[in-house]
Structures are given as C-alpha cells and as structure tokens.
N, CA, C and O of each residue as an XYZ file, in Angstrom:
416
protein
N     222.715    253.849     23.126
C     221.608    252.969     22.864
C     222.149    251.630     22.379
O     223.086    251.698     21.584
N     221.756    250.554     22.694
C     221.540    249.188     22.278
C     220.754    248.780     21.278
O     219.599    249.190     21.168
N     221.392    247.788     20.307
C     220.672    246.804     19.486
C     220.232    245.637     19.731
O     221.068    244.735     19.794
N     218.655    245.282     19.960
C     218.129    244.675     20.058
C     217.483    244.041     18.929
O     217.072    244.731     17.996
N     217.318    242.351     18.944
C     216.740    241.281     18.247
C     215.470    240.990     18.601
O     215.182    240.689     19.759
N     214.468    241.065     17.493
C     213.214    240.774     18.056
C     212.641    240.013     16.840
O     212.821    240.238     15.643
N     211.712    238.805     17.603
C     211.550    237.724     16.319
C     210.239    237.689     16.269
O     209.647    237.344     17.292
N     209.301    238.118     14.794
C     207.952    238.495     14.599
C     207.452    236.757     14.461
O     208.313    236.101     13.874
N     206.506    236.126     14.801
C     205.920    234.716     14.546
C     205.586    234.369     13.144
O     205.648    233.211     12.731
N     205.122    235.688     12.195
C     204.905    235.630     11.117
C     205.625    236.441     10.069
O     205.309    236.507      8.882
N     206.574    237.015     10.624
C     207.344    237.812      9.509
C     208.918    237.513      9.591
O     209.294    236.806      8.656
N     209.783    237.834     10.364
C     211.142    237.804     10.094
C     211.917    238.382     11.821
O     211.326    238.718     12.847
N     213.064    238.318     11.600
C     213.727    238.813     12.616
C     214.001    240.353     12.584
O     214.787    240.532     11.654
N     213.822    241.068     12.944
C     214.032    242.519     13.086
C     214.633    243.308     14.114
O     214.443    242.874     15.250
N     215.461    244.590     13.993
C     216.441    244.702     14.649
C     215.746    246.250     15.218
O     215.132    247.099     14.572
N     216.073    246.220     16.498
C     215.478    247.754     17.208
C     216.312    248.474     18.061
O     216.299    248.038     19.212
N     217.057    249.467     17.862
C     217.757    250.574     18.614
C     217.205    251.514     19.862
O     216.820    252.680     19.776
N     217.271    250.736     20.969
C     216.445    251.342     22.343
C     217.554    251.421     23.367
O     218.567    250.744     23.545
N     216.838    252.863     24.210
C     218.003    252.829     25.427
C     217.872    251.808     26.411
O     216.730    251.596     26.819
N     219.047    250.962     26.994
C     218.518    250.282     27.822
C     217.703    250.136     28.826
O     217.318    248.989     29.050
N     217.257    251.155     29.630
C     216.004    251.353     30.429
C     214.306    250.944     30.265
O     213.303    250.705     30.938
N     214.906    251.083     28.529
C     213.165    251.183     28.084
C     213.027    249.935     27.472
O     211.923    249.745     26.963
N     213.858    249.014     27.379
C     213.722    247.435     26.414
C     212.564    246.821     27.148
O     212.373    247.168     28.313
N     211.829    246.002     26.619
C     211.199    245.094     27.239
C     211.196    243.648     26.019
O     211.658    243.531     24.884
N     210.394    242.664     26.980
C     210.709    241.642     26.073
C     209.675    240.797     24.769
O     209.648    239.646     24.332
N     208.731    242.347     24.405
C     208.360    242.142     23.329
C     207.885    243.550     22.599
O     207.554    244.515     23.288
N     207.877    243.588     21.368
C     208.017    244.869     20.393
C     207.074    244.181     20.006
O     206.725    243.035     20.285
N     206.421    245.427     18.922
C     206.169    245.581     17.884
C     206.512    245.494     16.679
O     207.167    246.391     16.149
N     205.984    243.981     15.780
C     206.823    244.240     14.478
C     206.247    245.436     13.678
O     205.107    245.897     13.722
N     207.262    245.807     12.969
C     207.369    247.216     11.881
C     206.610    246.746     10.399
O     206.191    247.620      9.640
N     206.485    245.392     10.089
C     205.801    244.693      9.218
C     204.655    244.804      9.027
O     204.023    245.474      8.211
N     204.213    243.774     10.204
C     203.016    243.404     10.449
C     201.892    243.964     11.475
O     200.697    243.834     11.209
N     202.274    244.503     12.487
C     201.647    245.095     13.944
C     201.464    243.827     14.986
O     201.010    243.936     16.125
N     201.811    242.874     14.505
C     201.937    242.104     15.493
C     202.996    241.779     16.806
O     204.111    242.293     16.889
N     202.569    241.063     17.564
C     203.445    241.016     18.678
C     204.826    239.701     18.598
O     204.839    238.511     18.284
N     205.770    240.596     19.021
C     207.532    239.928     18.326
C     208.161    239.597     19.583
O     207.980    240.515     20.383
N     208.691    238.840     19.967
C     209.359    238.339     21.301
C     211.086    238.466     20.780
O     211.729    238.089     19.801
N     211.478    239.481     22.486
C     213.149    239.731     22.183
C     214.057    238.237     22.335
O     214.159    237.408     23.238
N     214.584    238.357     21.102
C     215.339    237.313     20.809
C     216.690    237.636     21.865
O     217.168    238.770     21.836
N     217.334    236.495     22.882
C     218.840    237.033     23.744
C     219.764    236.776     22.733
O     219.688    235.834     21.943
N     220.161    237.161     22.748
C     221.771    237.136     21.903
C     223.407    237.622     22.790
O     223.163    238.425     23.691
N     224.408    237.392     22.710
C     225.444    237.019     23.087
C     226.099    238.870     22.803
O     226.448    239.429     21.764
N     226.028    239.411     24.372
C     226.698    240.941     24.352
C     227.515    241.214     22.738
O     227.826    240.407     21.861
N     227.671    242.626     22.824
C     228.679    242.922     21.335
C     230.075    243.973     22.103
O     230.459    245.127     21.911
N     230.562    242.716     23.125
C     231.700    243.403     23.467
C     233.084    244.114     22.638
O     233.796    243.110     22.585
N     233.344    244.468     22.423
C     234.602    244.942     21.886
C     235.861    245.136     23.078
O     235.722    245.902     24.031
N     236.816    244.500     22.903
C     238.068    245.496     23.482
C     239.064    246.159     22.706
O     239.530    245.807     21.623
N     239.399    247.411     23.564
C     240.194    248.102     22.336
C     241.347    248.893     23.425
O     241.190    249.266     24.588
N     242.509    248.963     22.546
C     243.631    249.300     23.634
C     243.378    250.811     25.021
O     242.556    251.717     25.158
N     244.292    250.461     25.586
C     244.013    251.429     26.383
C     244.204    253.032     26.184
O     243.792    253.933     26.914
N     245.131    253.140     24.694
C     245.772    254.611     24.380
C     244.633    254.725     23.551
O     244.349    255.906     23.352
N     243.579    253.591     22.774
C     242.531    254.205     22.196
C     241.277    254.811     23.269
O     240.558    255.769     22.983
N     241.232    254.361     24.002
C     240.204    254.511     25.112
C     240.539    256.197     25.708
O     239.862    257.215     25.852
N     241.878    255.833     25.926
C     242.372    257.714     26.307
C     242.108    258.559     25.535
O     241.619    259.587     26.003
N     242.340    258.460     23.947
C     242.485    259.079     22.797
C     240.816    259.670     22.968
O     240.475    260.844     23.118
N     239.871    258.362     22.886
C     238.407    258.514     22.617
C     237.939    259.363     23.605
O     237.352    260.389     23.261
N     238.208    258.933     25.542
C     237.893    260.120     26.427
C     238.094    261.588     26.258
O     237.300    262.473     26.573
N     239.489    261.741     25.615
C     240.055    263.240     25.310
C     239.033    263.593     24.396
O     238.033    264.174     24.815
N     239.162    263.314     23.205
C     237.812    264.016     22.191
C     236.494    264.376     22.944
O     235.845    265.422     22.922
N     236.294    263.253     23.590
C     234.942    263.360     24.156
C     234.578    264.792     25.206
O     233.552    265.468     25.126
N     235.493    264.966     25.979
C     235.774    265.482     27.044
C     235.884    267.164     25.856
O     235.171    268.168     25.872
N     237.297    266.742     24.810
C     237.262    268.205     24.682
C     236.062    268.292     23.717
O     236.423    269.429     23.415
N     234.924    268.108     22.936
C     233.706    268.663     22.558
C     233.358    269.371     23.378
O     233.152    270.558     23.127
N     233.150    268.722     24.902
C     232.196    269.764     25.578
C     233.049    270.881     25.813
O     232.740    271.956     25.299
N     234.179    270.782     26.582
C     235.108    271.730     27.246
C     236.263    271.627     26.906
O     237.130    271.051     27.564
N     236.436    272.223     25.733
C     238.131    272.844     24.809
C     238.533    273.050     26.068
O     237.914    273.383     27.079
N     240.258    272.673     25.752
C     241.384    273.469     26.766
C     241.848    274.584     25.244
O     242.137    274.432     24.057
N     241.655    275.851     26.372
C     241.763    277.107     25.952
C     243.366    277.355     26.187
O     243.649    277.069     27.350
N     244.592    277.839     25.373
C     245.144    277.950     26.433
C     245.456    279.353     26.346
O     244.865    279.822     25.374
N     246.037    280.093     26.865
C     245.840    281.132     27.311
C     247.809    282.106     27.379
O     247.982    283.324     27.427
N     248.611    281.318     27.362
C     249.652    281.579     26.934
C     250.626    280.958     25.573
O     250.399    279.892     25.002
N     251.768    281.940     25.233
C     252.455    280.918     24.142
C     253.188    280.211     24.270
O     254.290    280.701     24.511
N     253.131    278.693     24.211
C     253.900    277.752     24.819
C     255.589    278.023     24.606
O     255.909    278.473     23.506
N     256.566    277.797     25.504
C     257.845    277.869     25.225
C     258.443    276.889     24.173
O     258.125    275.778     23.750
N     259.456    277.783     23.930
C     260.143    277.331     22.670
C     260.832    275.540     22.966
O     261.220    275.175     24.076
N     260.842    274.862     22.021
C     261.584    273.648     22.431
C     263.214    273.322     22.215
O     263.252    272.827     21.089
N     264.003    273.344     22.523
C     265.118    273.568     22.160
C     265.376    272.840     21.314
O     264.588    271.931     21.055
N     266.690    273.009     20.521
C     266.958    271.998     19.283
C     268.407    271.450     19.712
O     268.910    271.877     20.751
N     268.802    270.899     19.246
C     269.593    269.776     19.602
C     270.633    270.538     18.885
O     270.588    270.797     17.682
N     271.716    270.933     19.822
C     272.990    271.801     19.018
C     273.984    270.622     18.686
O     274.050    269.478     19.136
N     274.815    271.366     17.638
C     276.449    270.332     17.297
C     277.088    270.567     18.479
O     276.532    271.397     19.199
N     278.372    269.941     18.999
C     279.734    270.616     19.664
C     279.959    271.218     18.961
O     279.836    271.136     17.739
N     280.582    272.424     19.997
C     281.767    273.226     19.484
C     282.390    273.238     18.492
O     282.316    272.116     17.991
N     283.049    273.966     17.837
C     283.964    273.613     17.111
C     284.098    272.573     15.446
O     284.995    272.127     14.730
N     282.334    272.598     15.490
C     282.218    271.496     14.669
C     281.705    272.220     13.456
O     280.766    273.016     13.448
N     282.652    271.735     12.134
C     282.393    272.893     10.897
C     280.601    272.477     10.434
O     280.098    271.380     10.682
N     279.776    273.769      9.650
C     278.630    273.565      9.312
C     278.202    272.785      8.380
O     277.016    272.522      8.181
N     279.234    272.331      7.694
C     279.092    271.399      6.493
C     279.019    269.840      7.155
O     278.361    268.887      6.737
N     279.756    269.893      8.116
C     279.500    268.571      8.864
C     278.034    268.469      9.909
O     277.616    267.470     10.494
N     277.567    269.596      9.899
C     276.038    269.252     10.823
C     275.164    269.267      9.656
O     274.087    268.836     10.069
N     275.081    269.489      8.640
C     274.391    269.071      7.536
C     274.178    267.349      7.570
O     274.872    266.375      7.857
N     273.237    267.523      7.250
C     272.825    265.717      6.398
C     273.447    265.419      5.208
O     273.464    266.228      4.281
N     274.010    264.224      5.140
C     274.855    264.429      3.871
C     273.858    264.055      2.472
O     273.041    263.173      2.739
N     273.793    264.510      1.202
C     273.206    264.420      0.392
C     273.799    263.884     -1.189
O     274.735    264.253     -1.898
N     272.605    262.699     -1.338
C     273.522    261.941     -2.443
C     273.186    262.596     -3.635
O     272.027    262.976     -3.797
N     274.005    262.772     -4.455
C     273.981    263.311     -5.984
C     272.671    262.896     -6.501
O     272.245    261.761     -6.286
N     271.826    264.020     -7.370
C     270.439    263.810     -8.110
C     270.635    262.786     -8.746
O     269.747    261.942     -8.861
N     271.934    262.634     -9.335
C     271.828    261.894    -11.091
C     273.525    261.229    -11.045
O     274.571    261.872    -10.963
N     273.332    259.702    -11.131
C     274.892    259.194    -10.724
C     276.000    260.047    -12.286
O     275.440    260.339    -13.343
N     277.030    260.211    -12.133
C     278.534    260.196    -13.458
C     277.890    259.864    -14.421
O     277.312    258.779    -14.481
N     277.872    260.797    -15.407
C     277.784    259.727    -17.214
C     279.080    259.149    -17.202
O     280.172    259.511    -16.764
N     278.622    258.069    -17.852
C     280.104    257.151    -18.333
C     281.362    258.064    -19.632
O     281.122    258.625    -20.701
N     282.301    257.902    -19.090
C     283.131    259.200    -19.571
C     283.528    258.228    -21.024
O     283.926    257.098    -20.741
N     283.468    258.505    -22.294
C     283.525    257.929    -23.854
C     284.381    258.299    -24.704
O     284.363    257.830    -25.842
C-alpha cells in the first residue's frame, strides 16, 4: 500500500494508506467530513544495494516456503599443517596474562 497526501480546504493536510488501485483524487477528511483534494507529491523512491534486495527476496520467499533440507550436510574440511610440523607450532602463539614483575 501507498501513502497518500490529501489537503482538507478547512482543516489540514492529512495522510491516507490505500492500495494503489483504489486511490482517487479526493478523500474524505477524518476531521471534518468534508471533501479533501489529493495533494501530488514527488515518488518515495529508495535504492538499496543489490545483496540487500537478495537478502529481502530470500526471507520473503522462505516465509512462505522453508527449504527443508532433508540430508546432513558434509563435513567441511579444515585446513591441515604439513607434515612433519611439531603441534606446538600449529598453535596460535599466546602472549603472557600478566607482563615480569620487576625483579628488586
């Protein structure tokens, strides 16, 4: 649905949420009962990247129809050392909690 501007002669500008099919170019003010003429105003385009647009289709898509899946995906391999390479060296090296007290 669209937001539409509609300007009452005796009351104020007021704002109306209609599907586009059904707009026409005068409402009802909510004020007064009088008759309000649609104000045009300048589209409320947005652009937004294309990985958001994918992101937004996927959600959309999976509400209605989850991918189920139906097996357990395979394992991913991990990234081995060479050969020959001691375990203390495939470690991350790690800096001391707490530097030397000063020796007195």
């Amino acid at each position: 649905m669209a937001t539409y501007l509609f300007r009452c002669p005796s009351c104020a500008v007021f704002e109306r949420r209609l599907p586009m099919e059904s707009v026409t170019t005068a409402s009802t003010c909510p004020s007064c009962g009088a008759s309000a003429a649609r104000v045009y105003t300048a589209p409320g385009l947005a652009t937004t990247s294309v990985a958001l647009d994918r992101a937004v289709d996927a959600a959309g898509s999976s509400a209605d129809n989850p991918h189920v899946t139906q097996t357990i995906p395979a394992a991913r391999s991990r990234r081995q050392a060479p050969p020959g390479t001691p375990v203390a060296a495939q470690r991350p090296a790690m800096s001391p909690a707490h530097p030397p007290l000063p020796q007195s």
